[in-house]
C-alpha positions in Angstrom: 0.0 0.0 0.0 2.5 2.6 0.4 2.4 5.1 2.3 -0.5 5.9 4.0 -2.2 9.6 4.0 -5.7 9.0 5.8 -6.9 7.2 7.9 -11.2 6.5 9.1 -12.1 5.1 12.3 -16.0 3.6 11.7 -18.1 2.2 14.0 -20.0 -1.3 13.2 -23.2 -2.4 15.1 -24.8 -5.4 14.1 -28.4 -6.5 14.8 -28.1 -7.8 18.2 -26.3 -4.2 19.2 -22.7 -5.8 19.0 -20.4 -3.7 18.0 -16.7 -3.8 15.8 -15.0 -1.5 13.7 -13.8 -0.5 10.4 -10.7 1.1 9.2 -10.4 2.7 6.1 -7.0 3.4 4.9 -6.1 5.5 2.4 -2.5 5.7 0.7 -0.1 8.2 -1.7 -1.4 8.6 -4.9 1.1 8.0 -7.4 1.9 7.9 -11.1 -0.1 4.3 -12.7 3.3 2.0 -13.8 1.4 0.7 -16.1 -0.5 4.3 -18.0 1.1 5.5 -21.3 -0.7 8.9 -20.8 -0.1 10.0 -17.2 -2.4 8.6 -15.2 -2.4 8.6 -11.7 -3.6 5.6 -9.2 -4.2 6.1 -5.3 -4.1 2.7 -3.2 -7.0 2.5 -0.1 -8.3 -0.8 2.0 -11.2 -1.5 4.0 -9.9 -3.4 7.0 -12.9 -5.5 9.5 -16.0 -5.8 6.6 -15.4 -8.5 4.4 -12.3 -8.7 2.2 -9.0 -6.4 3.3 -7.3 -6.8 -0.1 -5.5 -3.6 -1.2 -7.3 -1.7 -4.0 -6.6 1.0 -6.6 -8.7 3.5 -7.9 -7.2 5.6 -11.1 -7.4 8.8 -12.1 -6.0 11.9 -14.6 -4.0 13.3 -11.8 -3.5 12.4 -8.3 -6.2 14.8 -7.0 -8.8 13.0 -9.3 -7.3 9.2 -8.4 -7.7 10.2 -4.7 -11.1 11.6 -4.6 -12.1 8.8 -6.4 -10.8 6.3 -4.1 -12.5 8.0 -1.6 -15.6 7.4 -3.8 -15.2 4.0 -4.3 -14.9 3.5 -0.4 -18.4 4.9 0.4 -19.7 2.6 -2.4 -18.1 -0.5 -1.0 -19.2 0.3 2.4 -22.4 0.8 1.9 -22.5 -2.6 -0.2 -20.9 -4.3 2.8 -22.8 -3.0 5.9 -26.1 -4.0 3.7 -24.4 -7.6 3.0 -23.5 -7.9 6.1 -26.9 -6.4 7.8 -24.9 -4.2 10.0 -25.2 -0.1 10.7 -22.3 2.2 10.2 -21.9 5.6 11.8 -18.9 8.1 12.1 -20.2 11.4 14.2 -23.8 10.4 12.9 -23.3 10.9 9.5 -24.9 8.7 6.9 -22.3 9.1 4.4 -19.5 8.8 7.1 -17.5 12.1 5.8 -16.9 10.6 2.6 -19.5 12.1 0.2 -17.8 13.0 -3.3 -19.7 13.4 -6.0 -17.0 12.6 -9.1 -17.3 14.2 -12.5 -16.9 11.3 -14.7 -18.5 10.0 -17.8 -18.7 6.3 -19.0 -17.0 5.8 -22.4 -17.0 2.8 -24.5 -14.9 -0.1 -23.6 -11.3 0.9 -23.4 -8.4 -1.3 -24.4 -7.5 -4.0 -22.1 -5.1 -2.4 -19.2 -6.6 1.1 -20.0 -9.1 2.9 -17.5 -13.2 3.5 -19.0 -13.5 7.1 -17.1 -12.2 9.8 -17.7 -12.7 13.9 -16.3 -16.0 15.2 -18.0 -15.0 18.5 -19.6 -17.5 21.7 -19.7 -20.7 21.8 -21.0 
């Protein structure tokens, strides 16, 4: 993972009011080893709801690659706490802090090893 950058302490209450947690890591964006235009990746993990496995999310520039890792988390999580039937809550917030609304539009299939979003542009 690299090094790390963020870091998200969540609290996990299942049905019968036990409770866990959730850490959500978040690591240095850095240039994509494997882009031939400059793109940018930005490592994060979910640790304690399901699978811990290191993940990438990929973007134009690191700004874009981060915000959308933080993106991806709040969509996993959400996906996990239903699979799992639990409730999670950081300072009462139902989008735990990470609301981010990306601008991206879907294009058509890409080249394998290429990334399918890219920055919408005006208009």
């Amino acid at each position: 993972m690299g090094e790390i950058i963020a870091e998200r302490r969540i609290a996990v209450t299942g049905r019968a009011g036990d409770t866990s947690e959730v850490i959500v890591r978040f690591g240095k964006p850095h240039p994509d080893p494997l882009s031939t235009n400059g793109d940018w990746c930005c490592p994060f993990q979910i640790h304690g709801l399901g699978d811990d496995s290191v993940e990438q999310a990929f973007g134009v520039d690191s700004l874009q690659a981060l915000l959308l890792a933080v993106w991806s988390v709040r969509l996993q999580l959400a996906d996990r706490a239903e699979q799992n039937a639990v409730r999670l809550d950081w300072l009462e917030q139902t989008e735990l802090g990470l609301h981010v609304v990306p601008d991206v539009v879907r294009l058509p299939p890409a080249p394998a090893g290429q990334r399918q979003e890219k920055e919408a542009g005006p208009g």
